[in-house]
N, C-alpha and C positions, 0 to 999 in steps of 0.2 A: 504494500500500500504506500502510496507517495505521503506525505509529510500533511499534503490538503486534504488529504481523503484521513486522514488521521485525526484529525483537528477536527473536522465535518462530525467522524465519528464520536469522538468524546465528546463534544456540543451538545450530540444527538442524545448522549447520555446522561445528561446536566439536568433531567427531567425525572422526576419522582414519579410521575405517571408511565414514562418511558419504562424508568427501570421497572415498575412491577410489571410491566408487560413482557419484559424480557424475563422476569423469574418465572412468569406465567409461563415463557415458551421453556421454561430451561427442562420442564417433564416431558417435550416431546411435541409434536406439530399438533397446531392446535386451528379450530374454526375458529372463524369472528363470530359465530354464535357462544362459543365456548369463552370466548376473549370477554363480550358481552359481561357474563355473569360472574366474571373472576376480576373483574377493573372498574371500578363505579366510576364509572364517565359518562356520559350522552354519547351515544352512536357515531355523530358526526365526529366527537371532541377524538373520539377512539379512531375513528378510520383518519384523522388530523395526526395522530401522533402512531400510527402503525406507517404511514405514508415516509412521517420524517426517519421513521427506524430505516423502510425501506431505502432511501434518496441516502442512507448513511452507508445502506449493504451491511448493517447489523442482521437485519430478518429476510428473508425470501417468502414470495407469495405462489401457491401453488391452485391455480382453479381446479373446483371440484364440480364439474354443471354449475349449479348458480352459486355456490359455494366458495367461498377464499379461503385456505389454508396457508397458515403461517409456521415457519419455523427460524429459530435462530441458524446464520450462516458463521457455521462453525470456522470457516479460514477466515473470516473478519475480526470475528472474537479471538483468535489465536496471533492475530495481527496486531491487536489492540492491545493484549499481555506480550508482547515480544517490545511491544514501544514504552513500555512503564519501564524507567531503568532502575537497577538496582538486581538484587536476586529474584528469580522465582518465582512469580504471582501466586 
């Protein structure tokens, strides 16, 4: 990941709403109906900040018929602990 796309991603992470989304996908690919009932947001406020995960490459979307499925993108996230310096994440 370049240097902007790093920055892009921690940004994207600077969000309390973000992060529970992301601990929400951390058990495995999940619907936006599932997303729904696990993130107390408004619909729109949630497909507003699944957008910015996406536009970061933190989450990927996978249609299902009229369905979206989300899961976290494991080489971003591995991208993002490899740029925290020091030991280990």
């Amino acid at each position: 990941m370049s240097i902007e796309s790093l920055a892009a991603a921690f940004s994207a992470l600077a969000d309390p709403i973000r992060l529970q989304v992301l601990a929400s996908l951390g058990g495995g690919r999940r619907c936006v109906c599932e997303l729904k009932d696990e993130v107390d947001v408004a619909p729109n406020l949630l497909s507003y900040h699944l957008r910015v995960l996406r536009e970061a490459g933190l989450v990927t979307a996978h249609r299902r018929g009229r369905w979206v499925d989300y899961e976290l993108a494991s080489v971003a996230l591995e991208a993002l602990r490899g740029a925290v310096p020091g030991e280990d994440v």
